[in-house]
Wavefront OBJ file of the C-alpha trace (Angstrom):
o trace
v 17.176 44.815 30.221
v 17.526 43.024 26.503
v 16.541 39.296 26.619
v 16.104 37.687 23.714
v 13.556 34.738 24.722
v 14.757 31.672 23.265
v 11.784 30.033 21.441
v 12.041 26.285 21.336
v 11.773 24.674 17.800
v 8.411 23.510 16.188
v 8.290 19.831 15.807
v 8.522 18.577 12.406
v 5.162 17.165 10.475
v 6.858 16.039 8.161
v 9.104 14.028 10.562
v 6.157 13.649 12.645
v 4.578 11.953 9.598
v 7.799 9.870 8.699
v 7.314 8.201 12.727
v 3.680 7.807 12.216
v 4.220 5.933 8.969
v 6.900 4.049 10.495
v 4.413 2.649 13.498
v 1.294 2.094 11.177
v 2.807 0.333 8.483
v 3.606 -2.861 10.241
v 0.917 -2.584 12.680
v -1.683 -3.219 9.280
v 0.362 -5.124 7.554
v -0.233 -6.828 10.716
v -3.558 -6.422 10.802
v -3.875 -7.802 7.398
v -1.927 -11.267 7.887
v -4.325 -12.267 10.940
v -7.405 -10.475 9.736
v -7.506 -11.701 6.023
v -7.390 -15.769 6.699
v -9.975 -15.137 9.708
v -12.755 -13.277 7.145
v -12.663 -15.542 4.295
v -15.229 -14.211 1.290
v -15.857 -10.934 3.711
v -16.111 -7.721 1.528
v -13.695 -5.590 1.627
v -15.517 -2.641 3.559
v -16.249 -5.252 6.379
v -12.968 -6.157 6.843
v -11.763 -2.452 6.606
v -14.759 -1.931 9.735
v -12.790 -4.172 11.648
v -9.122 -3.279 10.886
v -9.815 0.775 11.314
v -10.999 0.492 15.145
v -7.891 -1.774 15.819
v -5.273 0.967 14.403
v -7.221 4.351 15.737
v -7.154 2.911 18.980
v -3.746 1.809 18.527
v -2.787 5.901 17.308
v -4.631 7.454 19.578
v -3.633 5.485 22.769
v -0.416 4.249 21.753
v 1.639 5.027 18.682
v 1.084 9.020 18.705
v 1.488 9.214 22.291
v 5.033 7.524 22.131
v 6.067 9.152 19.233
v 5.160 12.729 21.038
v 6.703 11.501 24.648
v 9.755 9.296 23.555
v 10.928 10.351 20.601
v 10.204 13.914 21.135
v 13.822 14.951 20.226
v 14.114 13.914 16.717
v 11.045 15.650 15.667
l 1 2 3 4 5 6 7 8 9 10 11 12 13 14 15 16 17 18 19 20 21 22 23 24 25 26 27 28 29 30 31 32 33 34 35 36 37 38 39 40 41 42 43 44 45 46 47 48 49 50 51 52 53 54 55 56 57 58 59 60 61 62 63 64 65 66 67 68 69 70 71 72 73 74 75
């Protein structure tokens, strides 16, 4: 018998990227407009220590998850 196995596309990275970008923009923007009047005179890197935990968390549990379950089809 012939059967040509039909292999399902790839998702796009690039598209994959585009979704990502489109999540973690606002969410540290965000991050910025609450953090920044909270830490006044805080170094940068201090406020970047407590920014970063906020968004990885928010990728790893959240945004990537969605973006892999939900919009799944446009990738």
């Amino acid at each position: 018998m012939n059967t040509v196995a039909s292999k399902a596309r790839a998702p796009s990275r690039l598209r994959f990227a585009g979704f990502v970008f489109l999540f973690v923009y606002p969410l540290v923007t965000l991050g910025l407009l609450v953090l920044l009047p909270l830490t006044p005179g805080w170094p940068i890197p201090a406020r970047t220590a407590v920014l970063v935990p906020i968004v990885v968390t928010a990728m790893v549990w959240g945004i990537i998850p969605f973006i892999q379950t939900r919009l799944r089809r446009w990738l």
